[in-house]
C-alpha positions in Angstrom: -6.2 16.3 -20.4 -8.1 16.6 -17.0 -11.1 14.5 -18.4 -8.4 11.6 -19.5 -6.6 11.8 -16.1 -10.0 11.3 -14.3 -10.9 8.6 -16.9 -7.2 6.7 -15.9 -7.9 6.1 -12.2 -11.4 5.4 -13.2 -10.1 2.7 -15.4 -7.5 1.6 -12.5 -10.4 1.5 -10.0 -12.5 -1.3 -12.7 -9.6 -3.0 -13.0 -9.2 -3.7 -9.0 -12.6 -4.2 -9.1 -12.4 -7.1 -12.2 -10.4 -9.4 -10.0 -11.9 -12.1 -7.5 -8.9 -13.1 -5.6 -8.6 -16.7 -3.1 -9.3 -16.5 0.4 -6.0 -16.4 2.9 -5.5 -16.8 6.4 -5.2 -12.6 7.0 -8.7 -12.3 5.0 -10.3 -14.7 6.9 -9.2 -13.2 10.1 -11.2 -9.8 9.0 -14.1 -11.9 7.8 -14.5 -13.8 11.3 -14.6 -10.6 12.8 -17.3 -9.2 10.4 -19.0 -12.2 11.2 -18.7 -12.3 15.1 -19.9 -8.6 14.9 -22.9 -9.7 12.9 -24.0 -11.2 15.9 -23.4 -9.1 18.7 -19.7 -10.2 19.3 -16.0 -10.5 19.1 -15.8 -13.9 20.2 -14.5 -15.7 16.6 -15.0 -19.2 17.8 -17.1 -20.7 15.4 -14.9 -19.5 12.9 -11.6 -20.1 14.3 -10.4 -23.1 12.0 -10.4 -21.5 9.3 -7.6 -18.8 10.4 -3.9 -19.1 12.0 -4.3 -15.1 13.0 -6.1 -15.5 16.3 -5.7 -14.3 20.2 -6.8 -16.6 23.2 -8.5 -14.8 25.9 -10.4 -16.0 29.0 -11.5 -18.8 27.3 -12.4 -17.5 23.7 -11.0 -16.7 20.7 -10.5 -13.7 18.7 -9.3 -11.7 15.4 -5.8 -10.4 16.3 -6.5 -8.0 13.2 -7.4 -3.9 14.0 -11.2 -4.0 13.8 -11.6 -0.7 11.9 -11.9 -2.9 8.2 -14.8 -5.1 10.0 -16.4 -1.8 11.4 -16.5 -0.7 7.6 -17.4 -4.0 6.0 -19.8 -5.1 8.8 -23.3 -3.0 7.3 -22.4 -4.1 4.0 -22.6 -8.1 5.4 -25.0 -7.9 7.1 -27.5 -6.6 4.5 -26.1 -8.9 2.2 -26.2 -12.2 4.3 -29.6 -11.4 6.2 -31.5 -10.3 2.9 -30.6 -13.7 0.9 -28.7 -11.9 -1.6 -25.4 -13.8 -0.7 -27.1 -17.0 -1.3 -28.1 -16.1 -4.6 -25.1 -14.5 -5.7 -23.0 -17.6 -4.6 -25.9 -19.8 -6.7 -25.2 -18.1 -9.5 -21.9 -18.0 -9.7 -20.8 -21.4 -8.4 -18.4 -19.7 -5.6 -19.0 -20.6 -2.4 -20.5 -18.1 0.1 -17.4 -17.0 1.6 -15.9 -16.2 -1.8 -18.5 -13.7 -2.8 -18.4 -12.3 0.4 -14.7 -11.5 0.4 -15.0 -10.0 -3.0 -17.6 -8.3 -1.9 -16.2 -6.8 1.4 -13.0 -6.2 -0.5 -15.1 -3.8 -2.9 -15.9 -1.5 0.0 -13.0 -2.6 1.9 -9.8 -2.2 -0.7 -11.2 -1.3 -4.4 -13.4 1.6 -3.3 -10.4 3.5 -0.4 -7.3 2.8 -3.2 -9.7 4.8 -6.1 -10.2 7.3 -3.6 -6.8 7.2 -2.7 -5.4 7.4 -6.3 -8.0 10.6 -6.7 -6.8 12.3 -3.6 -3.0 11.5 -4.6 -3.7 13.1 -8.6 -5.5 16.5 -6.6 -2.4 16.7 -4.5 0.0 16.0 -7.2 -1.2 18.4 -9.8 -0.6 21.3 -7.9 3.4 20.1 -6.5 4.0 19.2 -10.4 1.4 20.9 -12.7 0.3 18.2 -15.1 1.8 15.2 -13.7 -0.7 13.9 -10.9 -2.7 11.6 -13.2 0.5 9.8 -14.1 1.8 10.0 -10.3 -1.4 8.4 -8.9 -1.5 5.9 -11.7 1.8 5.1 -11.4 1.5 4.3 -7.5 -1.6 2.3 -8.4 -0.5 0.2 -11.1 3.9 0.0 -10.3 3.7 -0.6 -6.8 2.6 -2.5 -4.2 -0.6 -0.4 -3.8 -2.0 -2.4 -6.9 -2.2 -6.6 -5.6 -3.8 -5.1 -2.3 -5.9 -3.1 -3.4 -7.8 -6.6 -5.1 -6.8 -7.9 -1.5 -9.4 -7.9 1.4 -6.5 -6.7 4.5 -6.8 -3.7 6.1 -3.3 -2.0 4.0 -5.2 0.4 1.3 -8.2 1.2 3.9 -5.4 2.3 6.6 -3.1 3.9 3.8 -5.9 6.2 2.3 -7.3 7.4 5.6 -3.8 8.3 6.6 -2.7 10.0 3.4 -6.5 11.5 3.6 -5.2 13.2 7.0 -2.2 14.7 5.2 -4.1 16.0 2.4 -6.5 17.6 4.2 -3.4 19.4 6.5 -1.9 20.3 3.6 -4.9 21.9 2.6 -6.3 23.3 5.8 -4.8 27.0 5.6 -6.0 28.9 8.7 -8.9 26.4 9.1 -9.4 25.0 12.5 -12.2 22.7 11.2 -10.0 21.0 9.0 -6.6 20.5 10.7 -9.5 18.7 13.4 -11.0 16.4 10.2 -7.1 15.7 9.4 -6.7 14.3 13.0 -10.1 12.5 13.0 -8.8 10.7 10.2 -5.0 10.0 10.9 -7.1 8.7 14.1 -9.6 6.1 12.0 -6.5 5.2 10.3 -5.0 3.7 13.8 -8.3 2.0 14.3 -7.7 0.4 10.4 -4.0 -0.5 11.4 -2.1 -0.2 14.5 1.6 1.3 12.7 -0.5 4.0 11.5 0.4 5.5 14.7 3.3 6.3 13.0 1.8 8.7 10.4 -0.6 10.0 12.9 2.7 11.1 14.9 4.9 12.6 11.6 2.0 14.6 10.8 1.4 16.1 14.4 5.0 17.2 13.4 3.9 18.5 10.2 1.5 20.5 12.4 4.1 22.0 14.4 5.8 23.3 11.3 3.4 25.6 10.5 1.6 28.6 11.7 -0.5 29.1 15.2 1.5 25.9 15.8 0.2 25.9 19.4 -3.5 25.5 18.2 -3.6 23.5 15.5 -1.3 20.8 17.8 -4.0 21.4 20.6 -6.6 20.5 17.8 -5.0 18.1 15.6 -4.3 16.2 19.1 -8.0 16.3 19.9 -9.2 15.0 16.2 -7.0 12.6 17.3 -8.5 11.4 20.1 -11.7 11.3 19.0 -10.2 9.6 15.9 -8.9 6.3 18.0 -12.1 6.4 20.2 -14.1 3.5 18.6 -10.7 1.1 18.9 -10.3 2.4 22.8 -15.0 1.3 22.8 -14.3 -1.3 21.1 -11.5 -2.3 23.3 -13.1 -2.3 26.1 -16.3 -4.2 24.8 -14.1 -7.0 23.6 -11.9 -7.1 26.3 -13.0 -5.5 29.5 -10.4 -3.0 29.1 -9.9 0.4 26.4 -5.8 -0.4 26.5 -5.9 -4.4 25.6 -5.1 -4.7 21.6 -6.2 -8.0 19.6 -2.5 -8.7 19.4 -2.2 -9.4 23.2 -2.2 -13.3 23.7 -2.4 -14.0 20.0 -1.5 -17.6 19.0 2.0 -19.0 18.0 1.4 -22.3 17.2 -2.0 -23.7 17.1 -2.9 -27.3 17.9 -6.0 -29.3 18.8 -7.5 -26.6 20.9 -6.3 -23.8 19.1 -4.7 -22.7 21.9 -1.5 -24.8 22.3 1.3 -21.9 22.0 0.8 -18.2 23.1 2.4 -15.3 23.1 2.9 -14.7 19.1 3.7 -10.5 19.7 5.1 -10.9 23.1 8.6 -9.7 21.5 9.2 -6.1 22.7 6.4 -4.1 21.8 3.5 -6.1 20.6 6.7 -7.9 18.0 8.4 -4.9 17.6 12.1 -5.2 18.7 15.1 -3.8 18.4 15.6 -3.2 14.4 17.7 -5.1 12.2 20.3 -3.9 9.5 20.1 -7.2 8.0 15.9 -6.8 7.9 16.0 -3.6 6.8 18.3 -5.0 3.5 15.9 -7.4 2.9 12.9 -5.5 3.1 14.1 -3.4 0.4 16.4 -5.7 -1.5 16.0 -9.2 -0.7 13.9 -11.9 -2.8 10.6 -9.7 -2.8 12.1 -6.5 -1.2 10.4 -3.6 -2.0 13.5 -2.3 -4.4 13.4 -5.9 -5.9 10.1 -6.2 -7.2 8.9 -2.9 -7.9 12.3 -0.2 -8.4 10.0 2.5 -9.2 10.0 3.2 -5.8 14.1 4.4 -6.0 12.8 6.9 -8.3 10.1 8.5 -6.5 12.7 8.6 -3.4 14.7 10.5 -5.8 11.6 13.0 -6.8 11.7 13.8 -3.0 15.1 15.7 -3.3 13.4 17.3 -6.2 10.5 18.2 -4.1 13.1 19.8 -1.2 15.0 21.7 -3.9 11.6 23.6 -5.7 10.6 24.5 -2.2 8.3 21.9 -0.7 10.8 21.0 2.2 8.2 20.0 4.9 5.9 17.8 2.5 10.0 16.2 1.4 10.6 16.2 5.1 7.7 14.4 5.7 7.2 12.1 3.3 10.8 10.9 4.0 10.4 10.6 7.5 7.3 8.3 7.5 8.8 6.3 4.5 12.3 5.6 7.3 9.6 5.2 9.9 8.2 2.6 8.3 11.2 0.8 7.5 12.5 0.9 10.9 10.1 -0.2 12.3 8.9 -2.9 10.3 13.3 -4.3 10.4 12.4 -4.8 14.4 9.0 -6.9 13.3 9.5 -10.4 14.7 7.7 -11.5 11.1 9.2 -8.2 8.3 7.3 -9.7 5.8 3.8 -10.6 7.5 3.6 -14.4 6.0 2.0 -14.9 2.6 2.5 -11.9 0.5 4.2 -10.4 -2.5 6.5 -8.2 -0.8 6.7 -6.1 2.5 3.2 -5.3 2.7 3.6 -3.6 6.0 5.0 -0.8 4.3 2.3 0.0 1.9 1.3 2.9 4.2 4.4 4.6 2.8 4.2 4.2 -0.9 1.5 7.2 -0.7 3.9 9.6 0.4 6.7 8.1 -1.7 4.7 9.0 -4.6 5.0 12.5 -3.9 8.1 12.4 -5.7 6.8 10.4 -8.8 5.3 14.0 -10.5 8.9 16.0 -10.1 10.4 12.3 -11.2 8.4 12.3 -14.5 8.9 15.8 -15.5 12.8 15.6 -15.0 13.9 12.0 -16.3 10.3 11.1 -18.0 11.6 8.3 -19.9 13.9 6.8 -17.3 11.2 6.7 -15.1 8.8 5.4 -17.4 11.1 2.2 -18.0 11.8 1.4 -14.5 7.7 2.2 -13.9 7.0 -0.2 -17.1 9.0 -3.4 -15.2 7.5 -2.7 -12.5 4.2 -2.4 -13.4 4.6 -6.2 -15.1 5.8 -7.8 -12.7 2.6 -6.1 -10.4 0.3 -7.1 -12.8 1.8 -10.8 -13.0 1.7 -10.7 -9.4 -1.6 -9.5 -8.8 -2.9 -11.8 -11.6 -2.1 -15.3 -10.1 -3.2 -14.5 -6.3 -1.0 -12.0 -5.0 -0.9 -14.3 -1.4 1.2 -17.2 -2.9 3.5 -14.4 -3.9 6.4 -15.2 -1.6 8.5 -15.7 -4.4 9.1 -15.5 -8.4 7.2 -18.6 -8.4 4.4 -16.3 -10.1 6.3 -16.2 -13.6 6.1 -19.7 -14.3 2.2 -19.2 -13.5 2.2 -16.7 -15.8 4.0 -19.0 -18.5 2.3 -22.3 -18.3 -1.3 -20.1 -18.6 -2.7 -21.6 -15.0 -2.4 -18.2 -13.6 -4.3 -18.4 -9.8 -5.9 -21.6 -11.4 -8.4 -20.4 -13.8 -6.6 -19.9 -16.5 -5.6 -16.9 -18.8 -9.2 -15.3 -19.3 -10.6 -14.4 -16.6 -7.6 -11.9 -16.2 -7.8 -10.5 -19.0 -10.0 -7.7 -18.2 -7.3 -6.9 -15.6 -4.8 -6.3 -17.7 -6.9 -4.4 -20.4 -8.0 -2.3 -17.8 -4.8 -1.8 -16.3 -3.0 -0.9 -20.2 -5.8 1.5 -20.8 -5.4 3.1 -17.3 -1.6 3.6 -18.1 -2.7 4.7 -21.4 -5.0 7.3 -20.5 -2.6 8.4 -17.7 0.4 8.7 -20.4 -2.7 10.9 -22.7 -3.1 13.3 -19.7 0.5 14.0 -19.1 2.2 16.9 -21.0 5.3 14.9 -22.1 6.9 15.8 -25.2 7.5 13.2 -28.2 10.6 10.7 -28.1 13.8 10.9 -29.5 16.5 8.4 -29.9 18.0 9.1 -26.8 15.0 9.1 -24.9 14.1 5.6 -25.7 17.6 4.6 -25.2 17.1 6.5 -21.4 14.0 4.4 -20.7 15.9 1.1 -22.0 18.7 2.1 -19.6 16.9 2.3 -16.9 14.9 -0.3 -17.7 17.9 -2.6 -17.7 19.2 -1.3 -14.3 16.0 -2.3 -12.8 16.3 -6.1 -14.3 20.3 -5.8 -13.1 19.0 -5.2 -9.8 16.1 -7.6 -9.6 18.4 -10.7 -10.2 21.8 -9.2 -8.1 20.1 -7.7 -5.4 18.5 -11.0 -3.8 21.8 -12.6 -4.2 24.0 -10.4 -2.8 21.6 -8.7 0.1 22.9 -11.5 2.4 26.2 -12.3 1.1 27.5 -9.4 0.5 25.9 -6.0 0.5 28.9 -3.6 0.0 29.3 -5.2 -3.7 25.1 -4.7 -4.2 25.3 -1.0 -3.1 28.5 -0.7 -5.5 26.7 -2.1 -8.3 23.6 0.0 -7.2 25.4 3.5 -7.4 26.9 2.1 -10.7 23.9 1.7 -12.3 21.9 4.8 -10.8 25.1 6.7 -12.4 25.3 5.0 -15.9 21.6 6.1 -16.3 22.0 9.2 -14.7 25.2 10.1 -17.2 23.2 9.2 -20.3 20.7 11.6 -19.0 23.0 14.8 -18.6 24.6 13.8 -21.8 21.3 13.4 -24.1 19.8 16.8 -22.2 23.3 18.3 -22.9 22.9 17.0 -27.0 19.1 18.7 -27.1 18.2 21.0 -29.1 17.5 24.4 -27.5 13.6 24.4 -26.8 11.3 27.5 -28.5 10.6 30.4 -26.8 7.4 31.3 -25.7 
């Protein structure tokens, strides 16, 4: 079982790793960094028409995007661009330079931090739910959001990984010094990957101060910290003339012939962060691509967390659910929630780690309910991440899927995606201790399965119009599936003693 769990995210990881995915404006904005630093730089100029995501400043442009991807991805370029290699890769292939390069970067960039990810998620999972991490970690990688960017070259699974790296190593530290300092170093590098991640770094600082010899471990978690967000504040001040002025100050609203036309993109509140919403907040999670919408598996692991509270993990349930409202929040007081082309709130990918906490207690207490809402939403992931996850906005994606264009190539060269992806699952399902079917387990996972298609065509209709009816028919359904449950465990026949 522990040799097929390993062999899933292996799987998982190829199948990231399969896909070669268009170029967008948020990629390009990473690669004309990588590029500028190539040279000595982080002046984007030469490269500025081919991305909307810049800042004007003192005469020159630059990335508005966190540099800590292009400090990862900018050794890898360079040997590959300076030794000719790029050149012939692109010859050989018949893709342009740029499109080798982003798959390239993205394999160190977004394939290589989610497999880590996914193995540091199954580690931590095995020992809150014996047995169930494989099918926790596989299930974040393949049924939510996790799975189109990790084929994606952004900066969401780099940022996501270091700071669910921070936590596992806290978790794990004990009464070692060393490593609650390595857990703030990386919750740190995670800032430098994505600004919000300030927002994990904080939560655990209060995970900290939960636990024993509180003072110290603050004193030293604040000080890994530091040294953490040190290259942003260098790199800051290189760029800019000054350790406290972020790429998102001046960035560009509208560009016109210069570029340059319309400033002031992030000038809303803090850096676009305003006031939140309740109406953003509904939509995040249940409008057209809301998080709920497209991938429900995420109401069950939210539901694993009260498990988690009530078999005694409280302050990993405390946390988890704090960053995952964190995120939320903030993201309903964005001045853009959804971060333009993309197939759902990507700005909350951060979160799904921690989410996924509760995917292990999920599975061993409603295993085939949460195996149908995980199988829908693994599909529609899979369709999603299949015909370029950036032209997303909508369900336009199905009738990609339908008509066999796909992201323009047609249907094979996606196939090893999905084989990869079904034997992932497969080998995931092998490695799990789940016992055989009945009749009223299958009818549980077609339950749920139906609730989750109920939901995916109400919820984006009546988020806006009229939410009271959606939660209505949200508790309803939660509840119908939830009945079935009690009755069919109620109907069981009494298991064997040991």
């Amino acid at each position: 079982m522990r040799r097929a769990g390993v062999l899933a995210i292996v799987t998982v990881t190829l199948g990231y790793a399969s896909v070669a995915q268009g170029r967008g404006v948020n990629q390009l904005a990473h690669f004309s960094l990588v590029r500028a630093l190539t040279h000595g730089t982080a002046v984007v100029d030469p490269y500025h028409w081919q991305t909307k995501d810049l800042s004007w400043y003192h005469g020159h442009y630059y990335s508005t995007k966190a540099p800590g991807l292009a400090f990862l991805s900018v050794g890898p370029y360079y040997a590959l661009e300076r030794s000719g290699l790029l050149g012939v890769a692109s010859d050989a292939t018949g893709a342009t330079k740029t499109a080798v390069a982003l798959w390239v970067l993205g394999l160190v960039g977004a394939v290589l931090p989610t497999g880590a990810l996914l193995f540091l998620m199954r580690g931590v999972g095995n020992v809150l739910e014996p047995g169930f991490g494989a099918i926790a970690a596989v299930t974040a990688g393949l049924c939510t959001l996790l799975f189109p960017f990790a084929t994606l070259y952004f900066d969401h699974a780099l940022s996501a990984t270091l700071g669910f790296a921070a936590f596992a190593l806290l978790w794990r530290a004990g009464g070692r010094l060393a490593r609650v300092g390595v857990a703030g170093l990386l919750a740190g590098l995670a800032v430098v990957a994505e600004y919000p991640l300030a927002l994990v770094a904080g939560a655990l600082g209060l995970y900290v101060l939960t636990q024993h010899d509180r003072v110290r471990r603050a004193a030293v978690y604040a000080v890994g910290v530091l040294l953490g967000v040190l290259p942003l504040l260098a790199y800051d001040w290189w760029a800019f003339g000054s350790p406290f002025h972020l790429s998102y100050a001046d960035a560009i609203v509208q560009p016109g012939r210069t570029g340059h036309d319309l400033l002031g993109a992030n000038v809303q509140g803090l850096f676009g962060v305003s006031t939140p919403q309740r109406g953003v907040a509904q939509q995040l999670l249940f409008g057209e691509i809301g998080l709920v919408t497209v991938t429900p598996v995420v109401v069950v692991g939210a539901a694993g967390l009260v498990l988690l509270w009530r078999r005694g993990w409280r302050r990993e349930a405390a946390l988890a659910a704090l960053i995952c409202c964190a995120f939320v929040v903030y993201n309903a007081g964005y001045a853009t929630p959804f971060g333009g082309g993309t197939p759902g709130p990507r700005f909350l990918v951060p979160l799904l780690p921690f989410l996924a906490l509760g995917f292990g207690p999920a599975y061993r207490a409603w295993p085939w309910e949460t195996l149908g809402v995980a199988l829908l939403s693994g599909l529609v992931m899979l369709g999603v991440t299949a015909t370029d996850p950036v032209r997303a906005t909508s369900w336009a994606w199905f009738e990609r899927v339908r008509d066999g264009s796909f992201a323009g190539g047609g249907v094979w060269p996606r196939v090893p995606l999905a084989a990869f992806a079904v034997a992932g699952a497969a080998l995931a399902l092998r490695a799990t201790p789940l016992r055989r079917p009945r009749v009223e387990d299958m009818v549980a996972a077609l339950l749920s399965l139906g609730a989750a298609v109920a939901i995916a065509f109400a919820a984006p209709r009546l988020v806006g119009t009229n939410p009271k009816l959606l939660a209505l028919i949200f508790v309803l359904l939660v509840s119908a599936v939830a009945l079935w449950h009690v009755r069919s465990r109620l109907r069981a026949p009494p298991e064997p003693s040991p």
